[in-house]
C-alpha positions as CSV (number, residue, x, y, z in Angstrom):
1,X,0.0,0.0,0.0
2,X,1.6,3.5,-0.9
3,X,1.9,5.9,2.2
4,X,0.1,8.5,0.3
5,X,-2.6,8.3,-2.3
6,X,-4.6,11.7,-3.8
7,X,-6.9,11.3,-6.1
8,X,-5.9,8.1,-7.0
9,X,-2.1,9.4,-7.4
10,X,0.4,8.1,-5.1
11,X,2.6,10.9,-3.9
12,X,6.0,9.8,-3.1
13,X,6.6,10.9,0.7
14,X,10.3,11.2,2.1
15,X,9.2,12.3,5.7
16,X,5.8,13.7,7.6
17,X,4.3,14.3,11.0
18,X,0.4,15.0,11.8
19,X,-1.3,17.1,14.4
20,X,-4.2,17.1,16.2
21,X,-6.1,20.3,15.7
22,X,-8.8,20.6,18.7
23,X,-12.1,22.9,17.8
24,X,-12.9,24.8,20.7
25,X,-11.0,26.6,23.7
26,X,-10.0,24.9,27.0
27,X,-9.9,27.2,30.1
28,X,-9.3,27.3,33.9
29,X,-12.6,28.9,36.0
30,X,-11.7,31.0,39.1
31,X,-11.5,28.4,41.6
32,X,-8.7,26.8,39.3
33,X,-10.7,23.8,37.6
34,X,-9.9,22.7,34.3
35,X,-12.9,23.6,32.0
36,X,-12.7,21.9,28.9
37,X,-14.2,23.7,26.0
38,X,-13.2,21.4,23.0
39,X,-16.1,20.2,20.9
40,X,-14.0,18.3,17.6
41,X,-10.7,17.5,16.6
42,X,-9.6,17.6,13.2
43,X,-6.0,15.9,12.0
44,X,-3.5,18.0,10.1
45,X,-0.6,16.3,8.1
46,X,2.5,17.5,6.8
47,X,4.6,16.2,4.4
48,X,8.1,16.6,2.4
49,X,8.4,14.7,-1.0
50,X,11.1,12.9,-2.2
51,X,12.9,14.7,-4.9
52,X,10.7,15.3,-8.3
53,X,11.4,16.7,-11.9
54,X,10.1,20.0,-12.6
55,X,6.8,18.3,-14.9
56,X,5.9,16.4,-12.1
57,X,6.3,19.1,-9.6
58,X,3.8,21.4,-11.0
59,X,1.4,18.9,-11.7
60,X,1.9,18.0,-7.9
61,X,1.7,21.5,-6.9
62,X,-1.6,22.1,-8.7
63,X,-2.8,18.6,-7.8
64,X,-2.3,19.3,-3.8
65,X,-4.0,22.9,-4.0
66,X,-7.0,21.3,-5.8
67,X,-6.4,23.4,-8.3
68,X,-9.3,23.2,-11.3
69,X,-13.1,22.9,-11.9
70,X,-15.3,19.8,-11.2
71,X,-18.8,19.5,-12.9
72,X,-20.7,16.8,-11.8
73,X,-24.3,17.6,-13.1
74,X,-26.0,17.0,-9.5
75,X,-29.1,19.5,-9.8
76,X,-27.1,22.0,-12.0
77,X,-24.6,23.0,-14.3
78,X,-22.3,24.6,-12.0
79,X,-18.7,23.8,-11.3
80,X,-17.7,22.9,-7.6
81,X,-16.2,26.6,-7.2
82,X,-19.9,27.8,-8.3
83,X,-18.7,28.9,-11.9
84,X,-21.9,29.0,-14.1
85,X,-22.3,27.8,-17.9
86,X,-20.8,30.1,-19.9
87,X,-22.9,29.2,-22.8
88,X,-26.2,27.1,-21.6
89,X,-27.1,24.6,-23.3
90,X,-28.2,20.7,-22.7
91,X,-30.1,19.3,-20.3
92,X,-30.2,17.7,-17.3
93,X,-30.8,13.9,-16.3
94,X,-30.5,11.1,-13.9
95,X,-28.5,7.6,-14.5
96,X,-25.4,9.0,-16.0
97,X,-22.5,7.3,-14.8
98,X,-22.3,9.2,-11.4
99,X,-25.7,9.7,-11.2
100,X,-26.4,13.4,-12.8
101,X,-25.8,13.9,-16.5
102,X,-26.1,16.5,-19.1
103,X,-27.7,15.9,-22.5
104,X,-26.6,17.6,-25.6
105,X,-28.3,17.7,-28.8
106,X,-25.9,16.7,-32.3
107,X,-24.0,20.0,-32.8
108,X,-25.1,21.9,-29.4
109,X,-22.3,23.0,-26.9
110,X,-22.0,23.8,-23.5
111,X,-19.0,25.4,-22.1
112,X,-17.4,27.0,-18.6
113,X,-14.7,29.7,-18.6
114,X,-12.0,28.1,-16.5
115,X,-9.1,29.6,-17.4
116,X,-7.2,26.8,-18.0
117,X,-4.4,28.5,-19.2
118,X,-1.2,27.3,-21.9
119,X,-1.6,23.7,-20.0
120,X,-4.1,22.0,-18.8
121,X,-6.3,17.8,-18.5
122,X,-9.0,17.3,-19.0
123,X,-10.9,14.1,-18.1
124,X,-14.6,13.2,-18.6
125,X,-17.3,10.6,-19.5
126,X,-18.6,10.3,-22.4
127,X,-21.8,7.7,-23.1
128,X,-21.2,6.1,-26.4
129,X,-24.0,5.0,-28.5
130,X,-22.0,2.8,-30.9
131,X,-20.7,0.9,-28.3
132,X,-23.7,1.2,-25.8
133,X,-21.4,2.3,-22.6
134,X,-19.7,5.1,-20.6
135,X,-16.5,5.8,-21.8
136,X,-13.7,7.4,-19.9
137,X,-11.8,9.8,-21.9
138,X,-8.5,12.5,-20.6
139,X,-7.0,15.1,-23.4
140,X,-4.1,17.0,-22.6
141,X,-3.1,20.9,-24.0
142,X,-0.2,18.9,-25.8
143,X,-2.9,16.9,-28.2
144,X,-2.5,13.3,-26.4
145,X,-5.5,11.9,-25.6
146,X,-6.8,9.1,-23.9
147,X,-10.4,6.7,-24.1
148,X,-10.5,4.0,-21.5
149,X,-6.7,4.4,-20.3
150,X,-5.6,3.7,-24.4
151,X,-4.3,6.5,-26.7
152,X,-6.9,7.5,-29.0
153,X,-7.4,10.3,-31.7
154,X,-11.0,10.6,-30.5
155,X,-11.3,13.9,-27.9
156,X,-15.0,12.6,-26.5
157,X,-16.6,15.8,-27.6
158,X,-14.6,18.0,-25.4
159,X,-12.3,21.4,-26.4
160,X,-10.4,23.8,-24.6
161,X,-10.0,27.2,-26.9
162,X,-8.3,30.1,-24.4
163,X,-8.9,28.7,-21.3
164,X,-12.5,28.1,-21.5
165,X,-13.9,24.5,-21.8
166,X,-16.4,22.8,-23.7
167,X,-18.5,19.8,-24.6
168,X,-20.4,19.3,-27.7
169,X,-22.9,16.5,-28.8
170,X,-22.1,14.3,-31.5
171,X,-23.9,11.2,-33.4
172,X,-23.9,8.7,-30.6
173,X,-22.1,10.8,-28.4
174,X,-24.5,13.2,-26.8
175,X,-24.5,12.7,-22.7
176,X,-21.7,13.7,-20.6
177,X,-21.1,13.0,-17.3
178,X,-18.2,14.0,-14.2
179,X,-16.4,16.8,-16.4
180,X,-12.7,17.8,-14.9
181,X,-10.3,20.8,-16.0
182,X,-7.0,20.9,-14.4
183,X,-5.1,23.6,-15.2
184,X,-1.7,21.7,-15.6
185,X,-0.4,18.9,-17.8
186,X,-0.2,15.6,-16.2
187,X,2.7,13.7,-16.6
188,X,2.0,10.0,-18.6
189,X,3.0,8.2,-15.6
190,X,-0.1,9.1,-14.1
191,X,-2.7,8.3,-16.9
192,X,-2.9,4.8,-15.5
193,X,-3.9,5.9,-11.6
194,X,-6.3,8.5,-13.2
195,X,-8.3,6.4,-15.3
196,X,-8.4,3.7,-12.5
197,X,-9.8,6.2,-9.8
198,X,-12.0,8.0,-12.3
199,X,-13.5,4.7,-13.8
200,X,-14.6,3.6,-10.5
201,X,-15.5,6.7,-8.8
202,X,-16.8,10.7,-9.2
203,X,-13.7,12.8,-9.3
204,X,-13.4,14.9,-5.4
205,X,-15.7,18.5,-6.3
206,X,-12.4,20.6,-6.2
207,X,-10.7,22.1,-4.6
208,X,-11.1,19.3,-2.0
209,X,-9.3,16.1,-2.1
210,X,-9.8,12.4,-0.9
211,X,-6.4,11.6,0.8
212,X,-5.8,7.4,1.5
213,X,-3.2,5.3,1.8
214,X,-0.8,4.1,5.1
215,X,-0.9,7.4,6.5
216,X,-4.3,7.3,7.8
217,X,-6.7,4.3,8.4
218,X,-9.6,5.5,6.3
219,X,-10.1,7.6,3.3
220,X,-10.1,11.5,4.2
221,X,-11.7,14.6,2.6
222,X,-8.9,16.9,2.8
223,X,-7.7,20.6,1.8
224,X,-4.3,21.2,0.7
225,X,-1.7,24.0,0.7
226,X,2.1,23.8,-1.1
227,X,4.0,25.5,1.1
228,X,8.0,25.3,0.5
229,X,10.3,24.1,-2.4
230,X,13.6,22.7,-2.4
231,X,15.5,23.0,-5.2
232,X,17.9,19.7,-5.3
233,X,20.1,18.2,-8.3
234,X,19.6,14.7,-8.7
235,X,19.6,11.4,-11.2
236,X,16.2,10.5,-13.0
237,X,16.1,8.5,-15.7
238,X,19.6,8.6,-16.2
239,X,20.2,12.1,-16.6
240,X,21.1,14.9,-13.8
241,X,18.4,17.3,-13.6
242,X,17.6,20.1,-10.8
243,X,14.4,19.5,-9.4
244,X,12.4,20.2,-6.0
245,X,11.4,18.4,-2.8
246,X,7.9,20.1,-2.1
247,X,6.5,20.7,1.2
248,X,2.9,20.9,1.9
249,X,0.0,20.5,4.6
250,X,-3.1,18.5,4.0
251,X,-5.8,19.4,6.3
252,X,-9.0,17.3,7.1
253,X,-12.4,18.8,6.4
C-alpha cells in the first residue's frame, strides 16, 4: 500500500508528522478547575516529498491545492467553485454514470470559462452510443489523448479554446457525465492511476481532495496547501536534472 494516495495518485513521501487540531478553547474557571471547551478534533498532516522533476512538480503543486473545476451535473450545471455555464445549453438527467448527466443535442455546446491556461487535462465521460457504454476519456493541452486508459485520436466531444472549456454532442455521443479541468499537464505516468480512480469513482468537487493510503486508516476529505520548495540536483532517468522536494499541509475537512 503507498503511504500517500490523492486522487488516486500516489505521492511519493520522504518524511511527515500529523497534528491534532482541537475545535474549541480549553480554560481554567476561578477556583482553578480545568474547563474543557473542545467540541472536535480535526487531523492536520505535513509532508516533504522525495525529490521530483520540474513536470511532475507542478502537476503536484496544482494537484495538492485542488487546483481546477469539477462538474458533476448533480441539480445544475455549476462547477464545484460555483462557476456557471458560460454558454447554456443541454439538459439535465438522472442515471449517468455518477448519477447526474447532461444531454446535448448533435451539434449543441455547452461550455465553462475556466481559465485553463497554456496547460491543462482534461478528463470526462462520455456515453457512447455505438458501443452502448460510458466511456472514460482524458486530453491533454499537448494533443494526447486518452479513451478508457488507451491512446486515441478521439477527444470525446470536449475542447479547450483560451482557457475556456467545452463539450459538444455528436452522433452517438450526446450525454456527458463527471467533467474535470485541471489547469496543468499531467505527466503520462499518471494516466494509468487516473483512469483507475475515475472509472470507479466521481472525481473529489475541487478544490477538496480524498487523501488514503498508510498514512491514515480511512479515506479522508482533505484541503491542501504547497508551502515550500527545495530545489535539489539529482539522477532520474539517467540524466542529472535540478528538481524540487515540495513541502505541503493536508488538512482534514
Amino acid at each position: 500500500m503507498a503511504f500517500l494516495v490523492l486522487n488516486g495518485i500516489q505521492v511519493p513521501v520522504a518524511e511527515g508528522r500529523r497534528r491534532q487540531v482541537n475545535i474549541g478553547t480549553d480554560s481554567r474557571a476561578f477556583s482553578g478547575a480545568y474547563r474543557l471547551g473542545r467540541r472536535a478534533v480535526r487531523q492536520e498532516w505535513e509532508f516533504k516529498t522525495l525529490p521530483l522533476p520540474p513536470d511532475e512538480v507542478l502537476a503536484l503543486r496544482g494537484l495538492i491545492a485542488g487546483d481546477g473545476h469539477t462538474v458533476a451535473f448533480e441539480g445544475d450545471a455549476f462547477t464545484s467553485r460555483g462557476l456557471n455555464q458560460a454558454s447554456v445549453a443541454g439538459q439535465l438527467f438522472q442515471g449517468a454514470r455518477f448519477g447526474g448527466g447532461l444531454n446535448l443535442a448533435v451539434g449543441a455546446s455547452a461550455s465553462w470559462a475556466m481559465q485553463l491556461g497554456a496547460r491543462w487535462t482534461a478528463l470526462h465521460h462520455v456515453y457512447s452510443g455505438a458501443a452502448g457504454t460510458w466511456l472514460q476519456v482524458i486530453n491533454r493541452s499537448d494533443g494526447k489523448r486518452w479513451t478508457q486508459g488507451v491512446p486515441s485520436e478521439n477527444a470525446g466531444g470536449l475542447s479547450v479554446v483560451s482557457g475556456s472549456l467545452a463539450v459538444t454532442g455528436a452522433t452517438n455521443a450526446v450525454s456527458f457525465d463527471d467533467v474535470v479541468g485541471l489547469p496543468f499537464m499531467v505527466p503520462d505516468a499518471w494516466v494509468p492511476y487516473l483512469v483507475a480512480w475515475h472509472t470507479s469513482r466521481a472525481w473529489s468537487a475541487l478544490p477538496f481532495l480524498t487523501a488514503s493510503g498508510g498514512f491514515t486508516a480511512t479515506e479522508t476529505k482533505v484541503l491542501g496547501e504547497v508551502r515550500d520548495g527545495e530545489f535539489v540536483e539529482f539522477s532520474h532517468n539517467g540524466a542529472r536534472v535540478v528538481g524540487e522536494r515540495l513541502e505541503f499541509t493536508l488538512r482534514e475537512v
